[in-house]
TITOR-367035 format. One line per 5 residues: their letters; for each residue x, y, z of C-alpha. Coordinates in Angstrom, 3 decimals. Example, Ala and Ser with C-alpha at 12.3 -4.5 7.8 and 13.67 -1.06 7.14 Angstrom:
BEGIN
AS) 12.300 -4.500 7.800 | 13.670 -1.060 7.140
This chain:
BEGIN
XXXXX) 83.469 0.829 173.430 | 84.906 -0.858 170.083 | 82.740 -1.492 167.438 | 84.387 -4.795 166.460 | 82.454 -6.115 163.006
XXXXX) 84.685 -4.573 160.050 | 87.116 -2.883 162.118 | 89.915 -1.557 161.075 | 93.275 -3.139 162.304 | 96.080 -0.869 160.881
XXXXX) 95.781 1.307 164.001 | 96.416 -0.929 167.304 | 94.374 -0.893 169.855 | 91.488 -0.712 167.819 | 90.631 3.145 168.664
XXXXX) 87.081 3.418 170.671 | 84.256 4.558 168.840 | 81.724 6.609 170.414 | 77.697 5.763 169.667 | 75.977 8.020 166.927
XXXXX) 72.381 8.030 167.166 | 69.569 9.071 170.038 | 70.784 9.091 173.287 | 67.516 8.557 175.909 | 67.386 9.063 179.439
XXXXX) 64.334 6.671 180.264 | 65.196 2.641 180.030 | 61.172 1.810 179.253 | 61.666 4.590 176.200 | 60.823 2.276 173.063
XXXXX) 63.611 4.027 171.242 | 66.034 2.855 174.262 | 68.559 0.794 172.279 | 72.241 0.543 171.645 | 74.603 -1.837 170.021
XXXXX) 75.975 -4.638 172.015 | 79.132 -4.640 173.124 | 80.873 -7.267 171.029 | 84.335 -8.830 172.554 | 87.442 -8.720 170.297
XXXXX) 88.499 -11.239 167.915 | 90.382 -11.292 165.146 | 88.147 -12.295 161.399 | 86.545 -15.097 161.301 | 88.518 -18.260 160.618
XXXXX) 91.675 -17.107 161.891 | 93.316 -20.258 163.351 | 95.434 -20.501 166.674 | 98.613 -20.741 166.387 | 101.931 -22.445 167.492
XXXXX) 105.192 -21.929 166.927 | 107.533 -24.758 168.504 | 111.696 -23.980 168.077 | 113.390 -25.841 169.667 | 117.562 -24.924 170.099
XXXXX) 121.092 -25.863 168.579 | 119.679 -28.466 166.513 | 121.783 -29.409 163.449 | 119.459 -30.226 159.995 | 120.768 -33.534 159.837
XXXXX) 120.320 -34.368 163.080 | 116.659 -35.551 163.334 | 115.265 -38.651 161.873 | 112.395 -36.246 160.160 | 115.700 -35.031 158.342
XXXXX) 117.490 -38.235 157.643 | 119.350 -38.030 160.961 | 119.827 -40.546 163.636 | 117.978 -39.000 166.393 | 114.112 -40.551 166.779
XXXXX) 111.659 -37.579 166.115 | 108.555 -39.650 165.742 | 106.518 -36.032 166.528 | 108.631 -34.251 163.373 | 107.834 -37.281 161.334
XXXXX) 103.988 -37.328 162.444 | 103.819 -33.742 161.473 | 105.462 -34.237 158.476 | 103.359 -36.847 157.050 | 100.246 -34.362 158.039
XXXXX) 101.955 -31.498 156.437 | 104.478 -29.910 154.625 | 108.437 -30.194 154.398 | 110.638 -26.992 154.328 | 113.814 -28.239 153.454
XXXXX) 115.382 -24.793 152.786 | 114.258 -22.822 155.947 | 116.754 -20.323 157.493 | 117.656 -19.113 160.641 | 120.797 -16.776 161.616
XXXXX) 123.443 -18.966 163.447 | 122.907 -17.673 166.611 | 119.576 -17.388 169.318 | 119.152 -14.524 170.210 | 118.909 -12.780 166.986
XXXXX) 116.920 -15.862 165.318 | 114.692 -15.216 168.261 | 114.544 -11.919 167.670 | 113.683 -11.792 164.169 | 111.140 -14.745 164.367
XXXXX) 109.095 -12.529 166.926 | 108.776 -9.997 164.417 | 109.347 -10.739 161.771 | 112.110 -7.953 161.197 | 115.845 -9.162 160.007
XXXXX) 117.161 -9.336 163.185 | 119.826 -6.355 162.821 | 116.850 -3.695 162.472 | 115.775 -4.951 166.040 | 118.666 -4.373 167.606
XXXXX) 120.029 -7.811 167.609 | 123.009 -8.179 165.956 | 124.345 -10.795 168.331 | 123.296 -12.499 171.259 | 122.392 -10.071 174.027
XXXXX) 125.136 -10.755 176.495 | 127.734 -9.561 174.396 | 125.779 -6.189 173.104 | 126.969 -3.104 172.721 | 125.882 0.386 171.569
XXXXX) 126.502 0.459 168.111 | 123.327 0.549 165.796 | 122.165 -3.124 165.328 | 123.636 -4.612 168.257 | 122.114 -3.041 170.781
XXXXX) 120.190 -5.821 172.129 | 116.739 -3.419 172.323 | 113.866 -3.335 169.741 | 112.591 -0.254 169.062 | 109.555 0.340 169.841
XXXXX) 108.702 1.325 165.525 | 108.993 -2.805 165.333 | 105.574 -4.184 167.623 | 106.484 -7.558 167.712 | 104.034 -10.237 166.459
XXXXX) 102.724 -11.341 169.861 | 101.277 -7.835 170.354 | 99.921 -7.470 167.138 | 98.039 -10.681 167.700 | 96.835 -9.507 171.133
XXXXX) 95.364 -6.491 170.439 | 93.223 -8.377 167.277 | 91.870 -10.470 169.733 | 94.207 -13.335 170.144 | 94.900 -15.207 173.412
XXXXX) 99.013 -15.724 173.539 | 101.238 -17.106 176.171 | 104.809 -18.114 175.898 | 106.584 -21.184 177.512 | 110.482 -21.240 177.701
XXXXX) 113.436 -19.598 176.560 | 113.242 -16.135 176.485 | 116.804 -14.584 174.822 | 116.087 -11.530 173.687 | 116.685 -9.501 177.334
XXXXX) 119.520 -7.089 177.878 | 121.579 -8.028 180.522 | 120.907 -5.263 182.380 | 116.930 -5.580 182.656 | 116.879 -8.990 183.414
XXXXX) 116.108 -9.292 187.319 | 113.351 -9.533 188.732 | 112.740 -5.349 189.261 | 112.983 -4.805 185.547 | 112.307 -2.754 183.396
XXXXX) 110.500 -5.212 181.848 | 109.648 -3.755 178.226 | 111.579 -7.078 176.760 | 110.058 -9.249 178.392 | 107.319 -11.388 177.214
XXXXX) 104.781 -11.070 179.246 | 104.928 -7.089 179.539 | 106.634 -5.547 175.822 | 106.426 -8.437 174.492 | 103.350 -9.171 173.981
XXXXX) 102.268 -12.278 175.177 | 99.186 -12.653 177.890 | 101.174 -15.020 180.035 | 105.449 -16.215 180.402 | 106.717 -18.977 182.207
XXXXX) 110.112 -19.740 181.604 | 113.664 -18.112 181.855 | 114.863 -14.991 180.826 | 118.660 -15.908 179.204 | 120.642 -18.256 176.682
XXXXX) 120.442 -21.409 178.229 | 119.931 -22.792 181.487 | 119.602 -25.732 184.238 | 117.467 -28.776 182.379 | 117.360 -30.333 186.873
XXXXX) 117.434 -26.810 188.279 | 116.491 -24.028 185.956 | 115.946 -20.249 187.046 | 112.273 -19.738 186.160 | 109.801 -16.635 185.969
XXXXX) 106.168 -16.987 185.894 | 105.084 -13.994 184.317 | 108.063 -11.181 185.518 | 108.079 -13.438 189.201 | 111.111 -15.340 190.363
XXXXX) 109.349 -18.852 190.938 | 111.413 -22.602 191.892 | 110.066 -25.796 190.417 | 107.714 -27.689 192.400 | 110.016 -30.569 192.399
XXXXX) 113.672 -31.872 192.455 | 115.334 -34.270 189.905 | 115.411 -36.386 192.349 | 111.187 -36.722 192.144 | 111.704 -36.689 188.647
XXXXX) 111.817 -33.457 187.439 | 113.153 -31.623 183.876 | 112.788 -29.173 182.444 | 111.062 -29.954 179.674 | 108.310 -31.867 180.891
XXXXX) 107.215 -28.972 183.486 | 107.161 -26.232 180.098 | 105.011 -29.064 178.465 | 102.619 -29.902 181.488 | 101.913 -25.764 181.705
XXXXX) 101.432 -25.306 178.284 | 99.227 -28.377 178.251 | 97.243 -26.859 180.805 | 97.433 -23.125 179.926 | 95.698 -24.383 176.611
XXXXX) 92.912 -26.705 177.950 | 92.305 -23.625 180.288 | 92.119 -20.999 177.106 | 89.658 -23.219 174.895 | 87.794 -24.108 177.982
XXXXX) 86.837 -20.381 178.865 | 87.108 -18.587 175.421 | 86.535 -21.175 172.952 | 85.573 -18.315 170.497 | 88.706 -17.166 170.984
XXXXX) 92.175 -18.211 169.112 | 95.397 -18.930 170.436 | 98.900 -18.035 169.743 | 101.553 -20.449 171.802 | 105.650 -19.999 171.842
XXXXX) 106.928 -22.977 172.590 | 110.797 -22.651 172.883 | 112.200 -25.206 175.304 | 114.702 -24.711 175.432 | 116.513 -27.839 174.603
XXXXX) 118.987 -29.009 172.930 | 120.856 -26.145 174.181 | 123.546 -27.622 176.332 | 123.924 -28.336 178.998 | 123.177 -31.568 177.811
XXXXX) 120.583 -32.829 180.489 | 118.262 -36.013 179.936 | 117.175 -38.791 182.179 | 119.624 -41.801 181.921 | 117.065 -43.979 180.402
XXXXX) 116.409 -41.750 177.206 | 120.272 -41.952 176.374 | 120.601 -45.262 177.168 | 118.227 -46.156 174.507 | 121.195 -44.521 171.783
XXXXX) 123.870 -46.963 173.598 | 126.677 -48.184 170.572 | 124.930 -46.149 167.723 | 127.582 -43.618 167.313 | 130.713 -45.741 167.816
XXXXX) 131.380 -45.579 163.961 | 132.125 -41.855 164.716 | 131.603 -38.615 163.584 | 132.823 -38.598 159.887 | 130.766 -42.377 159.265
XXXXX) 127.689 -40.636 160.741 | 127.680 -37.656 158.742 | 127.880 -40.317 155.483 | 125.081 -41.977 157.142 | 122.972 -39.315 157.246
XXXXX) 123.413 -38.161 154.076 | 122.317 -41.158 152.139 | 119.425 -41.133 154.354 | 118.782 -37.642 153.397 | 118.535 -38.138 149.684
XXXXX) 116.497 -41.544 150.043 | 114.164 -39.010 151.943 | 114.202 -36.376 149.521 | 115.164 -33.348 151.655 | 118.583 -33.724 150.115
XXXXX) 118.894 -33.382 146.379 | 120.053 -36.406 144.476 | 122.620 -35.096 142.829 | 124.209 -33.025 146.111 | 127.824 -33.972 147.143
XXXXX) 128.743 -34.213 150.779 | 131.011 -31.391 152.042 | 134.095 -31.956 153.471 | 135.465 -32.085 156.912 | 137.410 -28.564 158.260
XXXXX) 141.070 -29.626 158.697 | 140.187 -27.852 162.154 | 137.696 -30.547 163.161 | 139.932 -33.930 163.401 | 138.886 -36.999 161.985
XXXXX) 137.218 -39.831 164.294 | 140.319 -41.954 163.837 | 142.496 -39.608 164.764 | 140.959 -39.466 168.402 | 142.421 -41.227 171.344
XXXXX) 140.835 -44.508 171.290 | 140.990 -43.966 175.150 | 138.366 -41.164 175.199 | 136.492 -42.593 172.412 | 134.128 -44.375 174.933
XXXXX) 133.214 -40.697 176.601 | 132.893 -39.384 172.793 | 130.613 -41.823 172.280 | 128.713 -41.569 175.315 | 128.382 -37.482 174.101
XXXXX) 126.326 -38.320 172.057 | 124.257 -40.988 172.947 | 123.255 -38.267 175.453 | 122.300 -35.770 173.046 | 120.732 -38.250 170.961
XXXXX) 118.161 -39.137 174.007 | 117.773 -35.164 175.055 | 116.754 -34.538 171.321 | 114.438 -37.476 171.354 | 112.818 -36.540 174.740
XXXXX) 112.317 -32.801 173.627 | 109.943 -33.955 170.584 | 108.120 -36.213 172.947 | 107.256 -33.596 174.990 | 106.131 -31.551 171.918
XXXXX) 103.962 -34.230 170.905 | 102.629 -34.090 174.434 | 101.622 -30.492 173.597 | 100.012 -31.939 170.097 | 98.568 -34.311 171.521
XXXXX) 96.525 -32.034 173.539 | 95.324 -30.417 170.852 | 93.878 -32.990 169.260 | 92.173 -34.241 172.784 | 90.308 -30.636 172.635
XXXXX) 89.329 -30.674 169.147 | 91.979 -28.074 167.951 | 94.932 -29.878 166.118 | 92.920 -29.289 163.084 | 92.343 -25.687 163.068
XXXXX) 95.953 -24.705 164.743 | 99.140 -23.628 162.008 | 101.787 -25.698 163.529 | 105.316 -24.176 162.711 | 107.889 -26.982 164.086
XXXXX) 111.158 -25.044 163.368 | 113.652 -27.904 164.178 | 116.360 -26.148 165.776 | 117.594 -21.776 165.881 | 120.326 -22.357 164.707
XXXXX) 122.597 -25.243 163.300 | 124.186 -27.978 166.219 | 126.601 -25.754 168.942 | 130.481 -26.091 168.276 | 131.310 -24.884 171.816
XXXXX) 131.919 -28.069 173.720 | 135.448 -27.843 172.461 | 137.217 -30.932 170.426 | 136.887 -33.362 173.552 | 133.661 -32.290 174.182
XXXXX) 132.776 -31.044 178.025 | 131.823 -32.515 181.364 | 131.017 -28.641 182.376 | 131.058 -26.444 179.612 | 131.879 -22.942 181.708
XXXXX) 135.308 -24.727 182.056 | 135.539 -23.645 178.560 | 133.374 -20.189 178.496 | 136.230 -18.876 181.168 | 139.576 -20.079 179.135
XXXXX) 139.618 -23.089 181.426 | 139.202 -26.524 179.059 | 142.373 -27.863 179.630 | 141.326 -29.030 183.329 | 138.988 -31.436 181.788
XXXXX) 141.992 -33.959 181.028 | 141.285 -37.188 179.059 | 141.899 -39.030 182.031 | 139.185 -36.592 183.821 | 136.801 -36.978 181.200
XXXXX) 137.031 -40.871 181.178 | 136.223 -40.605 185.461 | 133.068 -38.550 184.719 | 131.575 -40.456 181.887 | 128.554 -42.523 183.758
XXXXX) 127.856 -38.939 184.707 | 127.205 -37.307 181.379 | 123.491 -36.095 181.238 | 122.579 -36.273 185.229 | 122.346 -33.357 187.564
XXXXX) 125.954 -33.392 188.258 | 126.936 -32.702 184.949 | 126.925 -29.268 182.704 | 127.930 -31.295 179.634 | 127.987 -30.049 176.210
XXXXX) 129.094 -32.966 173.180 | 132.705 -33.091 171.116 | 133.216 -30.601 168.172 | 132.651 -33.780 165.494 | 129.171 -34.441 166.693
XXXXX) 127.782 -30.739 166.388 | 130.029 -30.928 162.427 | 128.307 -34.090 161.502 | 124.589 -33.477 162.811 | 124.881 -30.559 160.491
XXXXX) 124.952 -32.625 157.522 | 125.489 -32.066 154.965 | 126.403 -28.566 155.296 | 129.403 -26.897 156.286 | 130.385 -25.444 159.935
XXXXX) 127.895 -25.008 162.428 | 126.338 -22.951 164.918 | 127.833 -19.348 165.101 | 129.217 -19.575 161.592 | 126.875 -17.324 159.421
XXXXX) 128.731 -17.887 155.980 | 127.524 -21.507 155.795 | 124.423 -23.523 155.858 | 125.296 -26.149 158.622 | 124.787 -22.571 161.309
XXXXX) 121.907 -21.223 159.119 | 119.584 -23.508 157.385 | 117.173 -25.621 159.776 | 114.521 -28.626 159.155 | 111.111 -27.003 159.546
XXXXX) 107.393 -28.826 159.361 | 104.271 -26.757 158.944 | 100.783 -28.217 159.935 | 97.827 -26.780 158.957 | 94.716 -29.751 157.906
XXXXX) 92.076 -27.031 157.560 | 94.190 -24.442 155.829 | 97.136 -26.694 153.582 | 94.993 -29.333 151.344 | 98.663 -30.767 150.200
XXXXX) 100.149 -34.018 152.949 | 103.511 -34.892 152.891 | 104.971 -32.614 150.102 | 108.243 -31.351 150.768 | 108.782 -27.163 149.901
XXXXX) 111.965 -26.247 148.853 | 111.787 -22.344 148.197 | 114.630 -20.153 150.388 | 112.404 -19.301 153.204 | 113.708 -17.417 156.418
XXXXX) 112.409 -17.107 159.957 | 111.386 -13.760 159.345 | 108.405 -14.732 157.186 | 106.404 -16.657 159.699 | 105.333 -13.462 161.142
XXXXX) 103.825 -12.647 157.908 | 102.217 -15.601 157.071 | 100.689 -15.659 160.645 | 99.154 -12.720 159.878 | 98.182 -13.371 156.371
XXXXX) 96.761 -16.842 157.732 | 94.680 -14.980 160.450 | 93.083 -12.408 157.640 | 94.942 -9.385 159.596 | 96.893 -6.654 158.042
XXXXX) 100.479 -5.271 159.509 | 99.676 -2.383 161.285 | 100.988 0.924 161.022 | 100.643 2.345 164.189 | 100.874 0.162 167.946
XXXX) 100.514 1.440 171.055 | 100.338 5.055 169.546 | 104.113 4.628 167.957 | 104.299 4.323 163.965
């Protein structure tokens, strides 16, 4: 058994320890006694946890931000809690992923680039060694209950079906008590691939009964929570909640796009002034910061064909509506908390995006983006794209938005997703939430902070040291 009151966490699993004292044979012998056997948590007044990132999300893209996408969750949060305005991720998921689950820089776990393009060369690998636990486990073995819901990119290729191995994989190496979600860098918001735990599984409904994506990673996490406090109230949590979205394809039901309809039809390079006022009137944007300039690889809105400007538009007003629906859904998830009494006593990291807005729709933007992933964008015509705009966003679409969108919800950095050099790929809007543990509301934090130091402030939150030995590996 573990004796759990002052244990000592640098080796993980706690190591048994065996009973020192009299040892009697005879259960009516008065000096019959033992200690009880205590189950494990981590110190007292550790809180739960959850970590929300959500994917390909520009910093000026959401309203918390000064963008022009509705994020009346971020903003809720925000007023609750406190504003990282100089948060930093890597310009690519997988190793953002990678580095936030361990809080290692992402190179030292093996995850130098995405996993479907790695190789054998030190750093790129796609494999974490087993010297780097990841944060999940650490949390387990202290006593935590975790469970992750979504996107799951740190994988090999070659260990992701369904007969393993499965030592990257949440649920099993990972670390985390329970996965549902999809192993890979993006996938089907109508008709995803999804794994409960390491089992293939299909969505209990079609789109045509109303079914995303989103919404079913919400309703189980929803429910995976109520369960958790319900049976081990004593117990904290730790949630990943990675949807998932805005990842393209660009999926959302008509209704939340059509809510964006004429918004963007000033254009890219008017937006991305937009938003930059906005951002200094908000203060995450210092007053005295000058707006970079547009690439001469990016062309300017007026330079478009005023033909396909309609279908540019309409790009957008799509993404716009699959932003907006992904923070409802997360404030399904907070809203939840609150209903059980948690909210309070839970550090909320809302990381706003892993990586800045996703270049790779090409400068027309895409009705099926693998058109472009296999050398094949010039089938998608003007005249083609104009036929297939009503379509944008439904289940007959794989659509990914126009170069000048992903450039100007970046604002008011430079590049964008991919592009490591800059701060439009690397530095994301991030909220943290904390009532019972951050006395400060609505202050906005503007030290360089990266994704590999939530790990470490989990940990320092929950009283609990890093180990130095897991699973018998140093």
């Amino acid at each position: 058994m573990v004796e759990r009151s002052g244990a000592r966490r640098g080796v993980l699993p706690i190591p048994d320890s065996q009973h020192v004292g009299l040892v009697t044979y005879d259960a009516k012998d008065p000096d019959t006694a033992f200690p009880p056997i205590e189950p494990l948590l981590p110190p007292d007044g550790a809180p739960n946890v959850l970590v929300v990132l959500l994917d390909d999300v520009g910093y000026g893209a959401g309203s918390a931000f000064g963008g022009p996408v509705e994020m009346p969750t971020a903003e809720r949060l925000q007023r609750g809690g406190l504003t990282y305005n100089r948060f930093h991720t890597t310009a690519l998921c997988a190793p953002t992923r990678a580095a936030l689950l361990t809080g290692r820089n992402h190179h030292s776990v093996g995850m130098g680039m995405i996993t479907e393009t790695a190789t054998s060369a030190p750093g790129s690998s796609g494999l974490r060694p087993n010297t780097k636990a990841p944060l999940a486990m650490t949390l387990k073995l202290n006593g935590y209950s975790t469970a992750q819901f979504g996107k799951c990119h740190e994988v090999p290729p070659w260990q992701t079906s369904p007969i393993g191995p499965f030592d990257a994989w949440p649920s099993a190496g990972g670390g985390f008590e329970f996965f549902y979600g999809f192993i890979g860098g993006e996938n089907n918001q109508y008709y995803p691939a999804l794994y409960e735990g390491t089992t293939p599984i299909e969505p209990e409904k079609s789109p045509d009964d109303g079914y995303h994506l989103t919404e079913d990673l919400a309703d189980r996490a929803i429910d995976w929570v109520r369960s958790q406090k319900a049976l081990a109230p004593d117990k904290p949590f730790f949630v990943y909640f990675a949807p998932g979205a805005t990842h393209a394809p660009h999926h959302v039901p008509s209704e939340w796009a059509d809510k964006y309809a004429g918004r963007f039809a000033d254009g890219w390079d008017a937006q991305r002034r937009s938003i930059f006022d906005r951002q200094r009137q908000l203060g995450v944007t210092p007053q005295d910061a000058e707006l970079t300039a547009r690439p001469d690889q990016i062309p300017a809105w007026d330079d478009m064909d005023d033909a396909l400007k309609p279908v540019l538009e309409r790009q957008m007003e799509v993404y716009a509506g699959f932003l907006e629906h992904a923070d409802f859904h997360v404030g399904r998830l907070i809203d939840a908390l609150e209903d059980i009494g948690s909210l309070d006593n839970t550090l909320v990291y809302y990381i706003i995006g892993d990586n800045g807005a996703s270049a790779e729709g090409t400068v027309n933007g895409a009705f099926n983006e693998m058109a472009n992933f296999n050398g094949l964008a010039a089938i998608e015509t003007p005249e083609f794209m104009r036929s297939m705009k009503d379509k944008l966003g439904t289940a007959e679409a794989y659509n990914h938005y126009s170069v000048g969108w992903a450039w100007a919800m970046c604002s008011p950095y430079q590049w964008t997703k991919q592009v490591a050099s800059h701060w439009g790929g690397t530095r994301n809007g991030t909220i943290v939430h904390w009532p019972d543990g951050i006395s400060s509301k609505g202050g906005t934090r503007s030290q360089f902070c990266h994704v590999i130091d939530v790990a470490p402030t989990v940990l320092e939150a929950a009283g609990l040291p890093e180990p130095t030995f897991v699973n018998g590996v140093q």
